[in-house]
N, C-alpha and C positions, 0 to 999 in steps of 0.2 A: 571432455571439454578441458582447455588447458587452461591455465592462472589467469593469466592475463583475458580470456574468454568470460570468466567467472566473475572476473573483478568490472570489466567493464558491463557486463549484465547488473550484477548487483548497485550498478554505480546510476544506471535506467530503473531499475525497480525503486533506488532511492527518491530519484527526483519524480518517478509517479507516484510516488506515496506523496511527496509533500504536497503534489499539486491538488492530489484525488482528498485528502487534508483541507485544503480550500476550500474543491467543489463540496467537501460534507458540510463547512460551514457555514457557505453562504445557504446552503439547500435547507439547513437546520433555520436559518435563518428568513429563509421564504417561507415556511412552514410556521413562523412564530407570526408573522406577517398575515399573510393569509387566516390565520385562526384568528389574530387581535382583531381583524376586520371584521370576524365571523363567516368567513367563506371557508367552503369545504377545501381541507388539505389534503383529504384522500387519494388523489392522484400525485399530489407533492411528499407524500411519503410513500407512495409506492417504492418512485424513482427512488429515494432515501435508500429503501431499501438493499432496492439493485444497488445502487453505490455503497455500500457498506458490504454486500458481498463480494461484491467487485475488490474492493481496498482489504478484505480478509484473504483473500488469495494472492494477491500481492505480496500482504504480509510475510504469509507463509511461505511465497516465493524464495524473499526475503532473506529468511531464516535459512533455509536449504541450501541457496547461495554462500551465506555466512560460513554455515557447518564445511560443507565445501571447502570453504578456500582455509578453514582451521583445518581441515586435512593436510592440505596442500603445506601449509606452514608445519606442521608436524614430519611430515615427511621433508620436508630439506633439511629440518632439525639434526647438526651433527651428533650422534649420541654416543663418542669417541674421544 
């Protein structure tokens, strides 16, 4: 994958985090909902769940991408 390959992926993996960021909060938030009511949240934290592993892998993505493109910047590095 070249630079510019790397840089526009990581630039997608940013704005799904911020959005997937939201979805945790409002979700955190139905969940506070639903129990203050006294109704079962157990299906509303399932999904929690899955989106918090969902947004872990992201993460990770993330990070991968970053490492990546400090390569990429290391190597155009004149070191001369």
């Amino acid at each position: 994958m070249n630079r510019e390959s790397l840089e526009r992926h990581l630039a997608c993996v940013d704005h799904e985090i911020a959005r997937t960021e939201q979805h945790l909060r409002r979700q955190h938030e139905l969940i506070a909902k639903l129990e203050g009511c006294g109704e079962d949240a157990a299906e509303a934290r399932s999904v929690l769940a899955a989106m918090e592993g969902s947004q872990a892998l992201r993460l990770a993505d993330r990070e991968l991408f970053r490492q990546e493109l400090a390569l990429f910047r290391q190597r155009l590095k004149k070191i001369w």
